[in-house]
N, C-alpha and C positions, 0 to 999 in steps of 0.2 A: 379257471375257465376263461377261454378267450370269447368277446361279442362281436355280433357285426356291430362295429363303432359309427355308423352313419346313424344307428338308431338313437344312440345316448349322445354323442359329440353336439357340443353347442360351436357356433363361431367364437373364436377368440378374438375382440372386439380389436385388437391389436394387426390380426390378420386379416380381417372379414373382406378388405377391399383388395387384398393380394389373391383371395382362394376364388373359386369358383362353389356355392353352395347349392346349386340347381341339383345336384344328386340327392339332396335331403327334402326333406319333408316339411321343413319350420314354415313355408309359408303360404301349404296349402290350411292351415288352422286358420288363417281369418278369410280363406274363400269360403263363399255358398256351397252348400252340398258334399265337398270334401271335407270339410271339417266336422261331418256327423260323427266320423267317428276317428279316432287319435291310431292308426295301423299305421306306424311310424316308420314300418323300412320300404315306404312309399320316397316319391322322388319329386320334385316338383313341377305341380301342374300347367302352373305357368311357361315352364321352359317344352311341355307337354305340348303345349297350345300354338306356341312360336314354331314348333319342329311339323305339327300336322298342317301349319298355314302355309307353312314353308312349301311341304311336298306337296301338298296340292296344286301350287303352281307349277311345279314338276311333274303332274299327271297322276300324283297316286294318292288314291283313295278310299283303299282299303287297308285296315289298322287290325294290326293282330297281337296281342300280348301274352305269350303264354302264361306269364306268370304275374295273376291282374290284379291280384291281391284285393283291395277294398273298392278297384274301379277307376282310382285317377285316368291312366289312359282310354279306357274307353268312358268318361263322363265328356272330357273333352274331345273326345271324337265324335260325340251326339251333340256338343256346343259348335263343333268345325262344321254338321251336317255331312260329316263323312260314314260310312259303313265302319263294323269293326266288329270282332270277336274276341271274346276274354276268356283264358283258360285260370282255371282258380281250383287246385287239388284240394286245398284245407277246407272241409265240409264245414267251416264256422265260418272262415272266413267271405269262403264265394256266399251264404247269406247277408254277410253284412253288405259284400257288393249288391247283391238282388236289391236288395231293401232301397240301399241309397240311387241304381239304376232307375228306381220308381219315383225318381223325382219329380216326374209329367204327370203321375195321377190327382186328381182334383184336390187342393189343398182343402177347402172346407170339410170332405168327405174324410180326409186323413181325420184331420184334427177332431170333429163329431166322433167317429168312431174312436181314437185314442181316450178321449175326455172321459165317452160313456162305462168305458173297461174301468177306467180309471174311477169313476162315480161307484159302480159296483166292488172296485175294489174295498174302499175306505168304508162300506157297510159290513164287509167278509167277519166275522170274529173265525181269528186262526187260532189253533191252539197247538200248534204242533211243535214237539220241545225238542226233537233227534234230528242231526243235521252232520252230517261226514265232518270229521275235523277240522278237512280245511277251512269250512264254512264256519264252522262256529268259532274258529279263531280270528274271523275276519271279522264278524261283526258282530255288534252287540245284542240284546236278544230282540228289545224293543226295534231295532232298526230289521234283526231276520223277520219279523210277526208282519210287519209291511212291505219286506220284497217279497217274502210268503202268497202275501193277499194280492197283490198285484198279478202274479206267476197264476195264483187261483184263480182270479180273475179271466186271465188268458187261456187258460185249460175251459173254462167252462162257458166261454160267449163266444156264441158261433157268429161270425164275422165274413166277409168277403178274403180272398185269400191273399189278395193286397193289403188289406185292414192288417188282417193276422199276423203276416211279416214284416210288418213296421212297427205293430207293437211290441212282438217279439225284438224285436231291433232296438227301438226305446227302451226295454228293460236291461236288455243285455247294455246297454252302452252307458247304465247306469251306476252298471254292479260296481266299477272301481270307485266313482266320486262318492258313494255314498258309505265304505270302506274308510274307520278313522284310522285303518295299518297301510303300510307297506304295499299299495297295490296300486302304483301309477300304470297309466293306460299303455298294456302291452307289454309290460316289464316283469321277469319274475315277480311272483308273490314273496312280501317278505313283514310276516306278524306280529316277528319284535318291532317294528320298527311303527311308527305311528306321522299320521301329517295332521296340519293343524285346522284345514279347509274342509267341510264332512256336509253332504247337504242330507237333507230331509229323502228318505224317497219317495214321498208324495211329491214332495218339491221340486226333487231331481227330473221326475216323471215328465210334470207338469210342465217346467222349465223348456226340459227338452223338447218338447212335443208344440210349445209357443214357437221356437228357435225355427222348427223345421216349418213348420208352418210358413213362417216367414220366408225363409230362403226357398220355399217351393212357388209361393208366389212370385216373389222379385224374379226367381231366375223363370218362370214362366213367362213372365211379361218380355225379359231379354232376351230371349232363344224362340223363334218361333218356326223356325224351319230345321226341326231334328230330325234326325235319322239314327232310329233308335239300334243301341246294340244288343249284344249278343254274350250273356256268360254262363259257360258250361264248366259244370263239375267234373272236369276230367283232368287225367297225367299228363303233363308240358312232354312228359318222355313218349307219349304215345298218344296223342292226339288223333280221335275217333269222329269228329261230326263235324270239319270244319274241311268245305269240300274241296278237290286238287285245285295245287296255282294259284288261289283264291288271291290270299294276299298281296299286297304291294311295299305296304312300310310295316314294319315291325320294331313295337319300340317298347324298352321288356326292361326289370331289373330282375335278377335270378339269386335267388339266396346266395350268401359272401360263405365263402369253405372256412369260415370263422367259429362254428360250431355253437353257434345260435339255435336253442331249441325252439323252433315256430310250433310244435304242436305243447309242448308245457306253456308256452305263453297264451295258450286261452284254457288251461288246466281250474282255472278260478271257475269261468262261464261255465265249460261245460259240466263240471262237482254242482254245480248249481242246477242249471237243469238236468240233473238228472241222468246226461248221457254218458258220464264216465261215475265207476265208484272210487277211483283213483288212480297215482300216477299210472300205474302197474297196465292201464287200460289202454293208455293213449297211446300202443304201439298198433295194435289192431283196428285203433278209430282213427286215428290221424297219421301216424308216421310213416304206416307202409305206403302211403300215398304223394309224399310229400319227397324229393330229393334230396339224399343224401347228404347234408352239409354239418351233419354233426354227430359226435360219437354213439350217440344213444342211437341212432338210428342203426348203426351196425356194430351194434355186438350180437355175438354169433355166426360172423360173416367170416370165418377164416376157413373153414370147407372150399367155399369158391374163390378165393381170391387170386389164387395162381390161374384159374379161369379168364378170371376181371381182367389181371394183369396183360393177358397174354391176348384180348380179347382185338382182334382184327381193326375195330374203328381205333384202338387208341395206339394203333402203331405208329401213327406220327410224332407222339410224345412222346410213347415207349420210352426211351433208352431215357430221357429225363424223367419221367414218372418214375423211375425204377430205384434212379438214385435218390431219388426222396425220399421215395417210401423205401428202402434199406437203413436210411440217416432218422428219418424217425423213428421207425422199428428196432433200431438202437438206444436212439435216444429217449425214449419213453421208458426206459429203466430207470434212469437219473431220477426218476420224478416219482415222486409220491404218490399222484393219482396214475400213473399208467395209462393213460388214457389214450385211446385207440388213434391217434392222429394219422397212423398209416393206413390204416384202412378207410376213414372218411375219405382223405383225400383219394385214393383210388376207386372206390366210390363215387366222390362228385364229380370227377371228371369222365368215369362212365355212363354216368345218369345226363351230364350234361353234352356227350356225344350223343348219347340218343333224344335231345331232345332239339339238338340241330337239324339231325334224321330226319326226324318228325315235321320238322319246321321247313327242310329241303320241298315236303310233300304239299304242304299247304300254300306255297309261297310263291310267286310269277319269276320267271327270269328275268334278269335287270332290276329284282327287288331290292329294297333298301335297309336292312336292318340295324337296329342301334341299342347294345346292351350294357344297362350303366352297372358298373359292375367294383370291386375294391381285391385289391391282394392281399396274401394272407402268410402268414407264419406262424406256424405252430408249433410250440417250445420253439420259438425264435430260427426253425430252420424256412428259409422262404422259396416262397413259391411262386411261378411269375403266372398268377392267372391268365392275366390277359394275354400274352405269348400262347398259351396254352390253349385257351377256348381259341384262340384265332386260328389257329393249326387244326382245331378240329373242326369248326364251319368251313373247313376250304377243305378238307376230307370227306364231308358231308354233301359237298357241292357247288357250293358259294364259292367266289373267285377269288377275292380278296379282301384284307382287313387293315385297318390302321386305327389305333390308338388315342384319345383326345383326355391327356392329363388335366381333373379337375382342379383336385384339392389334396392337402397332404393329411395324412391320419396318423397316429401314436407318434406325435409330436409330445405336443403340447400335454396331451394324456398319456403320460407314459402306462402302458400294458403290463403287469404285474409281471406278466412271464418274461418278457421281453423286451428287446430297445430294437428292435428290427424296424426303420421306418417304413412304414406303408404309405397307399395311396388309392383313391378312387378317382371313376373315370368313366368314359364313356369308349367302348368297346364299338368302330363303325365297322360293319358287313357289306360288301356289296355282291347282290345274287347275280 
């Protein structure tokens, strides 16, 4: 299995002043309010912050991100005082956005309500000994009897519905630190494997809930003229509530055709609460919502594929899509897992014509759009993304596109499958 590599890849301290690192995530963790929660194929919000100051002196000041994931771009469109819209398909995720968008509600009324759940909790005697596999191979029992009581807790104290989704937010953003296995934030689940760091989750709770606290003050005292956004639970491919032309700048990272499962990476959370009984579920609760960018999402999809292929918007690629996907539809013989690489990719590049579409609709002519984006090869045959999505925003309607190489990727990390060097980058549009 190949990853999106911006998510795991650290600087190689040898390289760090040759690469550009703004496309990663490493150093919104010691900002306020982005660092609630670790949704690591985020991009950095600093370099966020610089691009909306930018275009506001250029006149634009409306921000749209289809794809908002935990909120970096629009947190800092409510720190610029600019308007913005976030699209967020992953029903876990667009809550973590919600939760940390409620940065402006009164930090004492947070922390009161968090504490009092939290008070009721540590009274709860839980006894409940049956818990799905997964769960009980993550944690010990003594540490399930207090996420237990905490979760009880939540189920059973009627609160403000701000309250409710913060402390929902606090729990969930707990479940991995307080896990002695395999379960760094956002990364497969992996139960052999154990870390050495494990907090309390009364501790964890409490911890966290001091943390925000803080950062809700400080960052209210520094921001005082916001202009609050907007995140909707809906498809980047068919954008429903976000009105004609609106936007001006659009600044968006889109899942890497690396085959990175985003809905198995909150497979932990949701086994926990409740909302899935396992893997077998997460195609109906998560995947069918989410873009195409890995095998699991299309198996079954070879009915329509000569459809996909032959499919009007992606005529402009056409004759190179074709040959890719014949080169991998061969070459996935070689290989032991057989895994669908032909079809993803015909797939993500369908899902991501139509999410230029979409984006055509919402967007002002003379908009500016900027998608950081990484290429990809699978079983080492490559594929030039960025050529590709650039050819299909200017099929969609956009004028034209140029290229901004960041950093270079399966260097230094050599790819099990592969020595095909990649790269990520920022992807510019101009509408």
């Amino acid at each position: 299995m190949s990853y999106q590599t911006s998510l795991f890849d650290l600087p190689a301290p040898e390289a760090a002043e040759k690469q550009d690192y703004s496309a990663t995530f490493a150093d919104n963790m010691s900002l306020p309010i982005h660092k609630w929660y670790r949704y690591t194929a985020g991009f950095s919000a600093s370099w966020v912050h610089e691009l909306i100051e930018q275009e506001k002196k250029n006149g634009r000041s409306r921000v749209i991100d289809p794809f908002a994931g935990s909120g970096t771009v629009l947190l800092e469109s409510e720190f610029a005082g600019v308007a913005s819209y976030g699209v967020e398909a992953h029903p876990y995720i667009y809550r973590i956005a919600k939760a940390k968008l409620d940065w402006n509600y009164p930090p004492d009324a947070f922390k009161e309500g968090a504490m009092s759940m939290l008070r009721k909790a540590k009274t709860l005697e839980i006894t409940k000994t049956e818990y799905p596999k997964l769960i009980a191979n993550c944690y010990p029992p003594e540490t399930l009897l207090k996420l237990e009581a905490i979760k009880q807790a939540w189920l059973d104290t009627e609160q403000s519905d701000e309250i409710k989704n913060f402390n929902w937010f606090v729990l969930t953003s707990i479940l991995r630190t307080t896990s002695p296995v395999g379960t760094a934030q956002w990364q497969y689940i992996q139960p052999t494997k154990s870390k050495s760091k494990v907090l309390d989750p009364f501790f964890a709770f409490e911890t966290k809930v001091n943390d925000m606290f803080l950062d809700m003050k400080r960052t209210q005292a520094r921001f005082s003229q916001v202009q609050d956004s907007i995140v909707l639970n809906e498809d980047a491919r068919n954008i429903q509530s976000i009105p004609d032309a609106w936007g001006d700048l659009v600044i968006t990272s889109p899942p890497y055709a690396n085959n990175y499962d985003y809905a198995d990476a909150t497979r932990l959370e949701m086994m926990f609460w409740g909302d899935i009984s396992g893997w077998s579920d997460l195609q109906d609760s998560v995947r069918k919502h989410l873009v195409r960018a890995c095998t699991q999402h299309v198996s079954g999809m070879n009915d329509e594929i000569q459809r996909l292929l032959y499919a009007p918007k992606l005529e402009p690629i056409q004759e190179e899509l074709l040959q890719v996907f014949d080169t991998l539809k061969e070459e996935r013989l070689k290989h032991g897992g057989k895994k669908n690489y032909h079809l993803m990719i015909a797939a993500y590049f369908n899902d991501l014509a139509d999410v230029f579409l979409s984006l055509r609709r919402v967007t002002q002519q003379g908009c500016k759009m900027c998608f950081v984006i990484g290429d990809s090869a699978p079983y080492g045959i490559y594929v030039p993304v960025d050529k590709w999505l650039g050819e299909l925003a200017i099929a969609a309607g956009f004028s034209d596109y140029s290229f901004e190489k960041l950093r270079d990727r399966n260097v230094k990390w050599k790819n099990r499958k592969h020595t095909v060097p990649l790269f990520e980058g920022r992807l510019w549009i101009n509408g």
